[in-house]
N, C-alpha and C positions, 0 to 999 in steps of 0.2 A: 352796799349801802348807798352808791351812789345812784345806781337805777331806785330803789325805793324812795329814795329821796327826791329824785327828779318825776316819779310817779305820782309822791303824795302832790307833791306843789303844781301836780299838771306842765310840769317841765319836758322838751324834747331834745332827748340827748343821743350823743354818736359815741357811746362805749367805745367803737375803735379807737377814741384819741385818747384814752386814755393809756395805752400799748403806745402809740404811735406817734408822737409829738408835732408831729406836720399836719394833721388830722386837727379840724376843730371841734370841740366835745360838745360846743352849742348852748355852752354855761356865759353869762358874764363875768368875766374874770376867771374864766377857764382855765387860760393857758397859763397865768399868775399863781395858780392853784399848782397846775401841771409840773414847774420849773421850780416850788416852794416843795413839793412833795421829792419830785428827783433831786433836790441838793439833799434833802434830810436822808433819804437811802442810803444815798450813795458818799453819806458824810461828809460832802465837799463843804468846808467852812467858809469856805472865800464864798462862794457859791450861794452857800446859807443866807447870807450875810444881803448880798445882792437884791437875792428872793423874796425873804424876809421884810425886808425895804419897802422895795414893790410891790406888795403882798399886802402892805400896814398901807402903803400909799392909793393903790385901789380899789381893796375890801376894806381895810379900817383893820382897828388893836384889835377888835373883839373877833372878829371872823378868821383873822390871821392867827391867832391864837389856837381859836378852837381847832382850826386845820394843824396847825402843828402836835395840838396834844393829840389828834384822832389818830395822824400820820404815825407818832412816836407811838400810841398802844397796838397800832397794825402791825407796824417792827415787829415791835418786843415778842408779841404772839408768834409770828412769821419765826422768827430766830427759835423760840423757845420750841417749838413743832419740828422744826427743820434739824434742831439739835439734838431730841429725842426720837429720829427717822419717823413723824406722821406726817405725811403725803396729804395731799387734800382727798374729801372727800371723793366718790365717785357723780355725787348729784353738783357738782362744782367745777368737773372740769372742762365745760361747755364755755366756762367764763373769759381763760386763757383764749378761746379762738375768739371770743365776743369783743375781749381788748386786742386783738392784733398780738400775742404774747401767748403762742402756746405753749403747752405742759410739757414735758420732757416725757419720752416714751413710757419711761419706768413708773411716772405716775397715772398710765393708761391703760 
């Protein structure tokens, strides 16, 4: 979604960062996105909480919102797939090298 999104708007982005957190993705307010998205994964509250902040302090209520509900339905799907063994597609797993974050063999 994020290349299509960075396509429609004529935006130029570096997928690697999104794998890779030292990598800049070439968004403004990237990395705010980047550190907003890993506390919600990885459920860290404190973490949340930080992000969240800074998230509402340099996109604003409404953008930091819409990232958290996008984040939170990525999850949900990701668990619900992963919980009934569906592996990603085979036209998808080009994407894991594209983020820095490749697939695990068994999904190759």
């Amino acid at each position: 979604m994020l290349r299509a999104s960075a396509r429609h708007h004529h935006e130029d982005i570096n997928l690697l960062g999104v794998g890779r957190p030292h990598v800049d993705v070439g968004l403004s307010g990237g990395h705010v996105l980047s550190a907003l998205v890993e506390a919600a994964v990885l459920r860290d509250g404190d973490e949340m909480e930080r992000a969240r902040t800074q998230a509402i302090e340099v996109l604003g209520s409404g953008a930091t919102a819409r990232a958290v509900q996008v984040t939170g339905n990525f999850e949900m799907m990701n668990r619900l797939l992963d919980a009934v063994g569906v592996g990603p597609p085979d036209g998808m797993l080009a994407i894991g090298d594209a983020i820095g974050v490749p697939l695990p063999d068994r999904h190759r």
